[in-house]
SERO-4910 file (N, C-alpha, C, O; in steps of 0.05 Angstrom, whole numbers):
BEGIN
 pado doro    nc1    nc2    nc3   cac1   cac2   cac3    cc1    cc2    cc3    oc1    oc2    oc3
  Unk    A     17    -24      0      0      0      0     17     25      0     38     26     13
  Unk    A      8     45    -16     24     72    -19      2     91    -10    -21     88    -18
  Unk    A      9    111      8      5    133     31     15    154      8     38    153     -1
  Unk    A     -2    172     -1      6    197    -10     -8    220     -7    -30    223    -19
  Unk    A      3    238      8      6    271     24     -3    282      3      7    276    -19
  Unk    A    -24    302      4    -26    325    -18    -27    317    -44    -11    324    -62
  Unk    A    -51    297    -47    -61    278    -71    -82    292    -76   -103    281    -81
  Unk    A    -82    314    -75   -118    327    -88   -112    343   -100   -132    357   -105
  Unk    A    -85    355   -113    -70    373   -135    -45    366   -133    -33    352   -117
  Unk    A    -35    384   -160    -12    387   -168     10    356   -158     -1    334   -163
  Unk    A     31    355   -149     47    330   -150     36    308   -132     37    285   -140
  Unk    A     27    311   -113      7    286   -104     -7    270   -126     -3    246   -131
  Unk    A    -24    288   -138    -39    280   -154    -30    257   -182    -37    235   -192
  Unk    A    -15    272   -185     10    269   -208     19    244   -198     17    226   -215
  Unk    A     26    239   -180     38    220   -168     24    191   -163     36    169   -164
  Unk    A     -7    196   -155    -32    176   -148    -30    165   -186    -24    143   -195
  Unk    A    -37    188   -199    -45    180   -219    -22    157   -230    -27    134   -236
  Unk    A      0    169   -231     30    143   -240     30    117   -212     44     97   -215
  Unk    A     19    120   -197     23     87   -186     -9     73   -195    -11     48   -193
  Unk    A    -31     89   -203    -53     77   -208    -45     61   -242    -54     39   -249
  Unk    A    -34     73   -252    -26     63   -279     -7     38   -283      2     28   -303
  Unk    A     -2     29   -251      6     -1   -253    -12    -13   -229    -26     -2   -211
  Unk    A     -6    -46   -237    -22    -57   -225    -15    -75   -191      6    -87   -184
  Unk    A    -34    -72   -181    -20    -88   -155    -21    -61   -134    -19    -74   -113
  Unk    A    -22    -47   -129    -21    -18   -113    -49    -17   -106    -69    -17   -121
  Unk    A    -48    -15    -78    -73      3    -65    -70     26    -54    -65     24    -30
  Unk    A    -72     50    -61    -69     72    -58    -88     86    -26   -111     78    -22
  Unk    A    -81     99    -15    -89    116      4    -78    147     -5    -54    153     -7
  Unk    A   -102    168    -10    -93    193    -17   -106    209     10   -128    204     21
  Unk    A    -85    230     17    -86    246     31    -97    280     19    -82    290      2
  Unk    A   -112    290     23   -109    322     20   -129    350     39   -150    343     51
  Unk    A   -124    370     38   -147    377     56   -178    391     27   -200    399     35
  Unk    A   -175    390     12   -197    395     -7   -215    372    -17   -207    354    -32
  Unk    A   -242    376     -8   -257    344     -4   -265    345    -39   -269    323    -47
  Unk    A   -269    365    -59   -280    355    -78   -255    345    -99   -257    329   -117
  Unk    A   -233    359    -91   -209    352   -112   -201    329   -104   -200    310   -120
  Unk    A   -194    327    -82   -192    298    -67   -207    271    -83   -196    252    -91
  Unk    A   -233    276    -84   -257    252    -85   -250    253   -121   -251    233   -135
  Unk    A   -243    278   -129   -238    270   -153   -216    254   -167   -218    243   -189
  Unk    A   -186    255   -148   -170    244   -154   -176    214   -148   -174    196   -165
  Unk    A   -180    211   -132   -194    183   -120   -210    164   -137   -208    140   -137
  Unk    A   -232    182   -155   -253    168   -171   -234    164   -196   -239    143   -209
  Unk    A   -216    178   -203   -201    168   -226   -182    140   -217   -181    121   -232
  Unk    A   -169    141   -195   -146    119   -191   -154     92   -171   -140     73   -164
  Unk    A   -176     96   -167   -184     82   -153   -178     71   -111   -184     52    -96
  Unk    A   -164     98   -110   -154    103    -84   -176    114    -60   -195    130    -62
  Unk    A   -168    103    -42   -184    110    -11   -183    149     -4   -163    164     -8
  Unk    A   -200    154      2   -194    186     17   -193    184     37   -202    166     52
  Unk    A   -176    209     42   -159    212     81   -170    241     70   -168    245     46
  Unk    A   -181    261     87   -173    279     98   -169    291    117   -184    295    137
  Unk    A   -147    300    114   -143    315    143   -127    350    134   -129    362    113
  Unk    A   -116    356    152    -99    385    154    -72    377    168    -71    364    188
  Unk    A    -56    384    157    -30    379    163    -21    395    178      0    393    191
  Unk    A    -40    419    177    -31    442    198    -33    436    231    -22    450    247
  Unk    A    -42    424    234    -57    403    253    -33    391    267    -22    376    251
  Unk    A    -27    391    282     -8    370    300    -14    341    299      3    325    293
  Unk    A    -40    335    306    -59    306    316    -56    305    283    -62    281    277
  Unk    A    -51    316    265    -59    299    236    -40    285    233    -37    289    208
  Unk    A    -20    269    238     -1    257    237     -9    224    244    -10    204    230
  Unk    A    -15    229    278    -29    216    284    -53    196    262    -50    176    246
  Unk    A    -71    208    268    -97    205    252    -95    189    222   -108    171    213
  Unk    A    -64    210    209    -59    195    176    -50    168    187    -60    149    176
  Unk    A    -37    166    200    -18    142    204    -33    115    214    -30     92    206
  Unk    A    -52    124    236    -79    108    245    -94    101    217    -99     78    211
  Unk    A    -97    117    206   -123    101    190   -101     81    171   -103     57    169
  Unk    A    -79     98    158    -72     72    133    -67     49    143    -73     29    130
  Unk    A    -54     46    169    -50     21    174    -78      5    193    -78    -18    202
  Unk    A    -96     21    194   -120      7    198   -132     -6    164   -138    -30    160
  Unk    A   -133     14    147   -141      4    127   -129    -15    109   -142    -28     93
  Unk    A    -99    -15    111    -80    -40     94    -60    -56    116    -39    -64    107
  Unk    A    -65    -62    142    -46    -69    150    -24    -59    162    -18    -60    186
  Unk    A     -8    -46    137     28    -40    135     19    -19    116     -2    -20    102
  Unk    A     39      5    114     49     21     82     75      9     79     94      8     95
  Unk    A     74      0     56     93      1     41    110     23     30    134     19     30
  Unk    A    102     43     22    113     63     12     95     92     23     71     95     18
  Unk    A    108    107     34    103    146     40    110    159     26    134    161     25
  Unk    A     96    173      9    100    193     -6     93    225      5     72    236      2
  Unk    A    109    233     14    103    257     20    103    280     10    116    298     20
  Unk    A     89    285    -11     80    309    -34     72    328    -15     85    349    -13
  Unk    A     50    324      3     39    350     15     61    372     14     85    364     13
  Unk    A     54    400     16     65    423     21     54    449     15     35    452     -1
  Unk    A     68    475     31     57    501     20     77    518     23     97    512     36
  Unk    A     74    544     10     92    567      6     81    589     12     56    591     11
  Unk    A     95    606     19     91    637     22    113    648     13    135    642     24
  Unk    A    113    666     -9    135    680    -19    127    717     -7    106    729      1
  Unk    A    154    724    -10    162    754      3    175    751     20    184    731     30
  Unk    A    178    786     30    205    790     42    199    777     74    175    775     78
  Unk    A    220    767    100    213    763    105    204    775    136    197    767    158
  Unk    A    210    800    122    212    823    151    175    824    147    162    834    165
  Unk    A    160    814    124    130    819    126    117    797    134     95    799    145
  Unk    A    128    777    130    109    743    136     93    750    157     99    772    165
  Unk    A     74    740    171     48    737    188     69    705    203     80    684    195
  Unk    A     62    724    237     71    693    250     58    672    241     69    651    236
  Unk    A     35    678    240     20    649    230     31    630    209     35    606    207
  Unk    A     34    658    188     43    628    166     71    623    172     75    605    155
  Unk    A     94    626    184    112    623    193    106    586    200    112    566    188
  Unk    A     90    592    228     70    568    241     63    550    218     66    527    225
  Unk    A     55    553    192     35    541    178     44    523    166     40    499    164
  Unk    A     70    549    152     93    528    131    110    510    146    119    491    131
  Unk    A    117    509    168    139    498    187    119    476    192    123    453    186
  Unk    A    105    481    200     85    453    213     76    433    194     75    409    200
  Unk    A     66    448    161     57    429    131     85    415    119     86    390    118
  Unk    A    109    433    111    125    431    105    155    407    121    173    391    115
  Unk    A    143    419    140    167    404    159    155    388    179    158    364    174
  Unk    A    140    395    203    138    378    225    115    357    225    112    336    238
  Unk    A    103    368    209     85    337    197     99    318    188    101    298    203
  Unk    A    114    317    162    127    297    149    147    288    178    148    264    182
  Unk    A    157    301    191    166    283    209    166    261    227    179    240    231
  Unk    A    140    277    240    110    268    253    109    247    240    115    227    253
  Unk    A    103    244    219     82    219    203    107    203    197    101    179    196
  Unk    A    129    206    193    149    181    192    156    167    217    161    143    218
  Unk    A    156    184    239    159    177    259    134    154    269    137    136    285
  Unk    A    112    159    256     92    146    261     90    114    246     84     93    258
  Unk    A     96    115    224    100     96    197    125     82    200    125     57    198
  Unk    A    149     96    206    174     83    212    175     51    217    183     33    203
  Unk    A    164     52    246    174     23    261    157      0    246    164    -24    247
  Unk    A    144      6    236    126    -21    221    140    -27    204    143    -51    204
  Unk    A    154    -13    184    169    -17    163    201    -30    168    212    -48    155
  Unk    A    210    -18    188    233    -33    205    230    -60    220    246    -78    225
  Unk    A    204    -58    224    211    -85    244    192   -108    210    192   -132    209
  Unk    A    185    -95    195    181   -117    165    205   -118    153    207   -138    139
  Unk    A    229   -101    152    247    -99    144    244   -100    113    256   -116     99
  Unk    A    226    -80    103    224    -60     73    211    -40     85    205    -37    109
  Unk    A    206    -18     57    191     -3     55    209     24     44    233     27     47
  Unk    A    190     43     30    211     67     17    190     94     37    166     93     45
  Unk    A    210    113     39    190    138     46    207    151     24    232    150     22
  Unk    A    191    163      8    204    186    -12    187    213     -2    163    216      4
  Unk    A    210    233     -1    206    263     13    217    276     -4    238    270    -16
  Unk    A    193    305     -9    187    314    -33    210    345    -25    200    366    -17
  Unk    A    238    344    -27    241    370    -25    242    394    -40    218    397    -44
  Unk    A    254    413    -50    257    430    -63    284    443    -70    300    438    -51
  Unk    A    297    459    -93    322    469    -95    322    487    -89    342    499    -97
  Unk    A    300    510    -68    299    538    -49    310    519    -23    319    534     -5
  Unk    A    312    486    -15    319    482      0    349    470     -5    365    477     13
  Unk    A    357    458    -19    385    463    -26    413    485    -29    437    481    -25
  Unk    A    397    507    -40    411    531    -49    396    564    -34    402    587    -37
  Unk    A    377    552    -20    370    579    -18    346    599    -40    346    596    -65
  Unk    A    334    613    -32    318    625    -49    299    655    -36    282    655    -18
  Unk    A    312    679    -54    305    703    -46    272    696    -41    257    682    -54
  Unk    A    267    713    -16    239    729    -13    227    698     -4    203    698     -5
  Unk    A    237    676      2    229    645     14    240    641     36    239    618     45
  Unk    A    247    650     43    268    641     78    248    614     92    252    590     95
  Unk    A    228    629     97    223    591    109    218    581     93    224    558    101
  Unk    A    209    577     67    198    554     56    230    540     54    238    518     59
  Unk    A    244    561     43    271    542     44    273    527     72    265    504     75
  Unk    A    285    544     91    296    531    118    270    503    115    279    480    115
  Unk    A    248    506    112    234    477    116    248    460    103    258    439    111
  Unk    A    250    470     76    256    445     55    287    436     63    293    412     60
  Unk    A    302    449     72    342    448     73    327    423    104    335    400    101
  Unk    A    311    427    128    320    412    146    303    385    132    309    361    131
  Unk    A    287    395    124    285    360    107    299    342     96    298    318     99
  Unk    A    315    356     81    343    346     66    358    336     85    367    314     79
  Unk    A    363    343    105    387    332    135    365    312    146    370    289    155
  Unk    A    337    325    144    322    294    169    325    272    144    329    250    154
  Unk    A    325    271    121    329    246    107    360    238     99    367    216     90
  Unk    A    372    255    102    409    238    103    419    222    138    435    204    145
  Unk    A    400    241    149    407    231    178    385    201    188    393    184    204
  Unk    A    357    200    176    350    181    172    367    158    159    372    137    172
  Unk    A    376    161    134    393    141    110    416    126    131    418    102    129
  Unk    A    433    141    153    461    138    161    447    110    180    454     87    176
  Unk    A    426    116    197    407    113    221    393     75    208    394     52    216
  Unk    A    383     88    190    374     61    178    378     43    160    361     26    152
  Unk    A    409     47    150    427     28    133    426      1    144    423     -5    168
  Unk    A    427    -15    124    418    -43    127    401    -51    132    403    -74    141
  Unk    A    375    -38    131    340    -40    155    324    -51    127    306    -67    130
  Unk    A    331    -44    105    316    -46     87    291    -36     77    275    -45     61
  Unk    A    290    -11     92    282     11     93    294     32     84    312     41     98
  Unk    A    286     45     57    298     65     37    290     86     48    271     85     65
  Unk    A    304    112     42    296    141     44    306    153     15    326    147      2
  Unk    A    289    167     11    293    178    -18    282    199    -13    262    202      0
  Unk    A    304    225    -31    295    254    -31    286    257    -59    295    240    -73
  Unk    A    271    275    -71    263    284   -100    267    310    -90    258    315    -67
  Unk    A    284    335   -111    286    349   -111    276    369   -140    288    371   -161
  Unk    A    261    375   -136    250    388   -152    256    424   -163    259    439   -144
  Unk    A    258    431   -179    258    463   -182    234    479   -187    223    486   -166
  Unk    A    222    488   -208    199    499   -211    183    480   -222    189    467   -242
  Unk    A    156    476   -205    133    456   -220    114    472   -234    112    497   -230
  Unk    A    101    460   -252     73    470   -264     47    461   -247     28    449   -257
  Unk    A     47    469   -220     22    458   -210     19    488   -196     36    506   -193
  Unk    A    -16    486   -187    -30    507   -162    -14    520   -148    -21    541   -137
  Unk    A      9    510   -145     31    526   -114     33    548   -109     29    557    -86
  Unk    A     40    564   -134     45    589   -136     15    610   -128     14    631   -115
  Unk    A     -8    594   -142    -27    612   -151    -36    613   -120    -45    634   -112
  Unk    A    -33    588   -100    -48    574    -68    -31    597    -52    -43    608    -34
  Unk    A     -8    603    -55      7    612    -38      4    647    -34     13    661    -16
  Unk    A     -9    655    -54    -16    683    -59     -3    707    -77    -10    731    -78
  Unk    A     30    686   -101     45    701   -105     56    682   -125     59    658   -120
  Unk    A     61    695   -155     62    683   -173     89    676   -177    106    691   -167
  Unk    A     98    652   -191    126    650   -196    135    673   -219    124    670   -241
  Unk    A    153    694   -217    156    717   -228    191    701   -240    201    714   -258
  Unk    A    204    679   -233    227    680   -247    224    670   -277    202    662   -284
  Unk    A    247    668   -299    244    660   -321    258    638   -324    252    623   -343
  Unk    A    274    632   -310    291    610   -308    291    606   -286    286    623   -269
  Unk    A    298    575   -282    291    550   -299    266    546   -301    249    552   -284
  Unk    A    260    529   -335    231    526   -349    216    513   -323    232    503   -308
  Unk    A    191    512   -316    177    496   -300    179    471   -312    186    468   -335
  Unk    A    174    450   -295    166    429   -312    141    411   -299    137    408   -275
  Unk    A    127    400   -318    105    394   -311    102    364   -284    120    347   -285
  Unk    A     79    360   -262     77    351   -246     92    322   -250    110    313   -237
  Unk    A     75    309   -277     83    283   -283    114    280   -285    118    260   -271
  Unk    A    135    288   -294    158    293   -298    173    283   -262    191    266   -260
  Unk    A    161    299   -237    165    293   -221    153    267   -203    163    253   -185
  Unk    A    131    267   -214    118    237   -206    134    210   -222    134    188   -212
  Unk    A    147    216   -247    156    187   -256    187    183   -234    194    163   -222
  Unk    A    199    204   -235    223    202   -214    213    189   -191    223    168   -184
  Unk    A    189    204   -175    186    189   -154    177    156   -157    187    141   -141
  Unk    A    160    145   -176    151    120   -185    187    112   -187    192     96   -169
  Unk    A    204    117   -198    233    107   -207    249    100   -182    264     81   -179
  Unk    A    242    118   -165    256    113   -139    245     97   -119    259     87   -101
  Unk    A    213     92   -124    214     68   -114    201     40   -122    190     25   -106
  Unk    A    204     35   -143    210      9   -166    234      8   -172    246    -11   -182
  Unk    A    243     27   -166    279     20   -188    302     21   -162    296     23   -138
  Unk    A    323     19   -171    343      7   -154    354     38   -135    353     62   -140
  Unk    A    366     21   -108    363     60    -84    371     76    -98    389     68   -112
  Unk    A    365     94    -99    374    117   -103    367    147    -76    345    156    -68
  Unk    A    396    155    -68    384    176    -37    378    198    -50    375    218    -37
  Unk    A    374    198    -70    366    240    -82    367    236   -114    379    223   -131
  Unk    A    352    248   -113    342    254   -154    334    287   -153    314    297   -143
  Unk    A    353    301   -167    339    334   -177    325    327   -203    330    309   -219
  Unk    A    305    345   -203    287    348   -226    285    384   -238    277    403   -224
  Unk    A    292    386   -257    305    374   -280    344    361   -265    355    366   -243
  Unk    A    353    345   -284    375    332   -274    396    355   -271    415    349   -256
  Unk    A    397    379   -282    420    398   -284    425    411   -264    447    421   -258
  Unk    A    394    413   -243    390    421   -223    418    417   -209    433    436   -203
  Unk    A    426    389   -204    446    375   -189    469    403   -187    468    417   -166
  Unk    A    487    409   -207    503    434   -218    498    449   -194    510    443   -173
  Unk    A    479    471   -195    478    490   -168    478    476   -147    499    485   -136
  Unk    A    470    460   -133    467    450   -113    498    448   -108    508    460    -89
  Unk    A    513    432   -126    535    414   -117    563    440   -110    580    440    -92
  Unk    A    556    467   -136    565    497   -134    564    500   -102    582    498    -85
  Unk    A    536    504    -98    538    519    -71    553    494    -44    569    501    -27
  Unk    A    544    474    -46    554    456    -27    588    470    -16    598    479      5
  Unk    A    601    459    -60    625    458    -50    639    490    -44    650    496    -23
  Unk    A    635    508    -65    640    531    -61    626    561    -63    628    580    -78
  Unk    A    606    553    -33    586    581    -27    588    597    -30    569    609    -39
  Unk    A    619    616    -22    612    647    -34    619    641    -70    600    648    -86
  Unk    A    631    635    -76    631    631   -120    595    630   -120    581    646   -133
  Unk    A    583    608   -100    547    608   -115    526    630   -112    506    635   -125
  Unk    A    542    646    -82    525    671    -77    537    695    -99    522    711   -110
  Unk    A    557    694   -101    560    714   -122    545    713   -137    525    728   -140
  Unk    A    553    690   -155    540    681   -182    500    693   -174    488    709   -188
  Unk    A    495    686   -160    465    685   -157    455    720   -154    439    733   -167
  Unk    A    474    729   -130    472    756   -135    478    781   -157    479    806   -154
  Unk    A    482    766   -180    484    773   -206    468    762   -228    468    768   -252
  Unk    A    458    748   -217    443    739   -243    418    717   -231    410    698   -243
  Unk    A    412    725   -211    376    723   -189    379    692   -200    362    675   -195
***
């Protein structure tokens, strides 16, 4: 059974739809919108969860029902997420609260929850959906980055933790998608580069990573990798570079 976060748009969705297109999968979709939800569902033939991730107890609650309803998950996909772009001397504590809690302390929450079943069966994959504002940074995003960058560390520090368990962790890193994000968050994607690329694009990586052999991280598009590996190795060369050319 596959558990997938934020299945009622954009890469959730994307994502239900690519494991419904093989056979043998029982899907559980997660989202908080009951009609987009029921619609992704009536196409793939998957169970509805909803809940709010904003929610502390929704961690709980997700984790309770899938393994009431299949047993075990096999595989977590954790698509859910949200953004707030601008500066960040203006953010609202709240969404501060909102994105930290959707973004970050849920997906925690809910592995922490899912974890031990999968360890003591000795399989299972969690793929965690990060971002390249969380690799490298990204003007006028400060938290959505900081969420996405400690995700990146809770899943390398997971990987070290659970070598040999037979239990995978896999990151997808993504750059600009073609889904709702931008329009949900209140603030349009205004860069020109890099091209968006569409939801499915990121859903076959995630299907790849877990049918196909480990892999700890996949950027989407692949060139992505380049900045990332810039700034890792030599940060002020990538801040320059960036402060010249956004």
């Amino acid at each position: 059974m596959v558990l997938i976060t934020g299945a009622s748009s954009g890469i959730g969705a994307a994502v239900a739809d690519r494991f419904a297109a093989a056979p043998g999968w029982h899907l559980l979709l997660h989202g908080r919108d009951k009609e987009r939800l029921e619609e992704v569902a009536s196409r793939t033939g998957g169970a509805v969860l909803r809940a709010d991730l904003a929610d502390p107890a929704s961690a709980e609650h997700i984790a309770r029902r899938a393994v009431e309803s299949a047993g075990h998950v096999d595989v977590l996909v954790a698509a859910a997420g949200i953004g707030w772009a601008g500066p960040f001397t203006a953010i609202p504590p709240a969404a501060i609260d909102e994105v930290l809690a959707v973004d970050l302390a849920s997906v925690v929450h809910l592995v922490r929850r899912l974890l031990p079943q999968m360890v003591a069966r000795g399989r299972g994959r969690v793929v965690l959906l990060g971002s390249i504002a969380g690799a490298v940074g990204v003007e006028d995003e400060a938290v959505y980055s900081a969420a996405k960058a400690a995700l990146g560390a809770f899943a390398d520090s997971l990987r070290y933790e659970l070598k040999g368990s037979g239990v995978q962790i896999c990151l997808v890193i993504p750059g600009i998608v073609d889904t709702p994000f931008f329009e949900r968050r209140g603030a349009p994607c205004l860069r020109s580069r890099p091209k968006p690329v569409p939801a499915e694009q990121v859903a076959e990586a995630v299907w790849r990573m877990v049918v196909g052999r480990d892999r700890a991280e996949v950027f989407i598009p692949l060139w992505l990798r380049l900045p990332a590996r810039i700034h890792g190795a030599v940060p002020v060369v990538f801040r320059r570079l960036a402060e010249r050319f956004g």
